[in-house]
C-alpha positions in Angstrom: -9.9 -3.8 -14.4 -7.8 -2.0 -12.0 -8.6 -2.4 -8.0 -8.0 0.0 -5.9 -7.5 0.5 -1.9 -8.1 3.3 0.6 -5.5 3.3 3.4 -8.0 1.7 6.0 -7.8 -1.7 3.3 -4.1 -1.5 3.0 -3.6 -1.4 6.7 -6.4 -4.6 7.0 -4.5 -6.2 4.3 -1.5 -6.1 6.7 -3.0 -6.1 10.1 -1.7 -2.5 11.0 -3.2 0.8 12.0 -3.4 3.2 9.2 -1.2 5.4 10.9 0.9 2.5 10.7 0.5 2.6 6.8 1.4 6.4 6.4 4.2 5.8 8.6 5.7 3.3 6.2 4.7 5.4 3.2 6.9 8.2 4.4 10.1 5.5 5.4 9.7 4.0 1.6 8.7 1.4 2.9 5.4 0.6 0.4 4.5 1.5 -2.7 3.5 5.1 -3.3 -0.1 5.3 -3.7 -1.9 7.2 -6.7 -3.7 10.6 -5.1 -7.0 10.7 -7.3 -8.0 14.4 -5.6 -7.6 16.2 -2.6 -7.7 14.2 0.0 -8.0 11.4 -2.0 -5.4 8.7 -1.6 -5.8 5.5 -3.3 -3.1 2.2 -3.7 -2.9 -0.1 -6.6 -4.2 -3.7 -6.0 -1.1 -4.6 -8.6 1.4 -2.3 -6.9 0.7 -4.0 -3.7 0.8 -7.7 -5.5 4.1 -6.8 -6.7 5.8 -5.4 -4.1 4.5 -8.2 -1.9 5.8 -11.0 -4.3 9.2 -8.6 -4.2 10.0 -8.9 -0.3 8.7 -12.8 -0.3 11.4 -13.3 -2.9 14.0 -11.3 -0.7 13.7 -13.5 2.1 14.3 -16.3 -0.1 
């Protein structure tokens, strides 16, 4: 079963403000997030996995 994540758990998830979060959003600089409504923003669980086992690889 897929998880999901508001903003407020991505930006726990990487100790940042959620302004933070949008602010990388718009530079490209996370995965883009899936917009369920209006208003409504939501991130893959697996997205995030994957993009985070992507970077750890590049600093390899």
């Amino acid at each position: 079963m897929q998880k999901y994540l508001t903003v407020k758990d991505v930006a726990e998830r990487f100790g940042v403000s959620t302004p933070t979060i949008w602010r990388w959003l718009k530079a490209g600089q996370l995965p883009k997030p899936v917009k369920i409504s209006a208003g409504c923003t939501r991130w893959k669980m697996s997205d995030l996995l994957n993009w985070e086992e992507q970077l750890e690889e590049k600093q390899c």
